[in-house]
N, C-alpha and C positions, 0 to 999 in steps of 0.2 A: 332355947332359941339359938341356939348352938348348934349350925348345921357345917360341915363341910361338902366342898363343892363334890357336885356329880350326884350326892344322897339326892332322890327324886326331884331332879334337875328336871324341866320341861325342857324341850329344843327349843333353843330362843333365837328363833327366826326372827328375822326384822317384824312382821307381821303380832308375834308373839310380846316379843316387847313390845311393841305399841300399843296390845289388848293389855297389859302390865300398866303400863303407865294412863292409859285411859282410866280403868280401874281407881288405882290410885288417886288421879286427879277428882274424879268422882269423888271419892270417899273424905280428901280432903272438903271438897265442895261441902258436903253434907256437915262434915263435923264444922266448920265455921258456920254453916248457919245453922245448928240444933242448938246453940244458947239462944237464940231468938224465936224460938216453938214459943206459941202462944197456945190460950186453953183450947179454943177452935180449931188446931192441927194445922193452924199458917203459921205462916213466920212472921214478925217483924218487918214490913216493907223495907226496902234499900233499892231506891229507885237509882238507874242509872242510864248514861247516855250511850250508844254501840255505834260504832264507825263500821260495821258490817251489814252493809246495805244487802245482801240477800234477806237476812234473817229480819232487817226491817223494812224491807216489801213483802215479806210472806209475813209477819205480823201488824204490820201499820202502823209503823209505828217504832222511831228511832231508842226510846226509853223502854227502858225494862225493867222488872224489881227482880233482882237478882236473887233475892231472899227467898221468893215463893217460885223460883224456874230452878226445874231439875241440873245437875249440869250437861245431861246430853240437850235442853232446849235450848240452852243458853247459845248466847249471841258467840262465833269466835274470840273475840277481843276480850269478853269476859271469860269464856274457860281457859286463855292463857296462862295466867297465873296460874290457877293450880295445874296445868300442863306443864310449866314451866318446873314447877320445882318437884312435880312429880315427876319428871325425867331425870331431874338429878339426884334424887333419892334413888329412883331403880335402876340407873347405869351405876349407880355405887353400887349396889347389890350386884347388877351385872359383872361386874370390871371382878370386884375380890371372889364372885364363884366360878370365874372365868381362870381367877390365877392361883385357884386351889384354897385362895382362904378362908377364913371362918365369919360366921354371921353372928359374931358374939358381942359383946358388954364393949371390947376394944372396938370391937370396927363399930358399933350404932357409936361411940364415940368420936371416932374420926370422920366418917361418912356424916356426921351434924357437923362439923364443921364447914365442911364442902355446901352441904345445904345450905347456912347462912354465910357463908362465904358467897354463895350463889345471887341468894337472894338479894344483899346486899349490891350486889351488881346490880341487879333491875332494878331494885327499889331507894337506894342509897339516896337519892335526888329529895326521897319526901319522906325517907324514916324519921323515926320519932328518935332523938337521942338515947335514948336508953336502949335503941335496939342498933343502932350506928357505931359500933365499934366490933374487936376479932372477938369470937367464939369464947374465948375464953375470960374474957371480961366482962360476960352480960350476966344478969341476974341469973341463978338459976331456975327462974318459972319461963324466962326467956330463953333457956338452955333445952329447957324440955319441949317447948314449941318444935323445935327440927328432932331434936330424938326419936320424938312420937312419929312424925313422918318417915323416920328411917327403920321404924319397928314396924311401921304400917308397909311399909316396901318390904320389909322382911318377910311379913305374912303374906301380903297378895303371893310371893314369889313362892312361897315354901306350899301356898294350897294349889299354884298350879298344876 
């Protein structure tokens, strides 16, 4: 996992990252809701409310179960989140193969930081204590939450 920058480097046009971090956002989307696969190939209902009145004129309908909607169906307001911290996983990416550095064990270490550093900012208001404090004082199954996302940036970027 060990790349330095320039090695099969895409051109990352503004355009480019955005296809990166949609990706990612996506993939996060899917992996929170696959512990909720049921035997019949749905998910687990998670119904919710969307303050994106397009997407609830074209469906009828303000609520949505976010569980059984892909993320490209999803309302804006709910693919936020994972837009949101999928950006900050692939501008880490971005930034260290920008300035020649390596996509290694140190950067997925620093780069989770940033990501719950990140998170933290949106979410602070209604985190759960255990997840409310710096990077390096959270559990380590809480540690690996952002890791996975900056190993998950590491690959979208490395198949591009």
């Amino acid at each position: 996992m060990s790349v330095e920058s320039g090695t099969r480097s895409p051109e990352l046009t503004p355009e480019v990252k955005q296809q990166l971090v949609t990706k990612l956002g996506s993939l996060l989307h899917d992996e929170w809701r696959a512990p909720r696969k049921q035997a019949d190939g749905s998910f687990e209902p998670r119904k919710k409310k969307t303050k994106d009145e397009t997407w609830a004129t074209a469906h009828g309908t303000s609520e949505v179960d976010i569980a059984n909607t892909s993320f490209a169906d999803l309302p804006s307001d709910w693919q936020g989140e994972n837009r949101a911290a999928a950006e900050v996983a692939m501008n880490e990416v971005f930034s260290a193969v920008g300035s020649g550095g390596l996509l290694d064990a140190a950067f997925v270490e620093k780069a989770s930081v940033a990501v719950h550093d990140k998170w933290l900012e949106r979410n602070g208001a209604w985190a759960p204590a255990e997840q409310k404090k710096p990077f390096g004082e959270l559990a380590e199954d809480e540690k690996e939450k952002d890791r996975a996302q900056v190993r998950k940036a590491i690959e979208i970027y490395e198949a591009a």
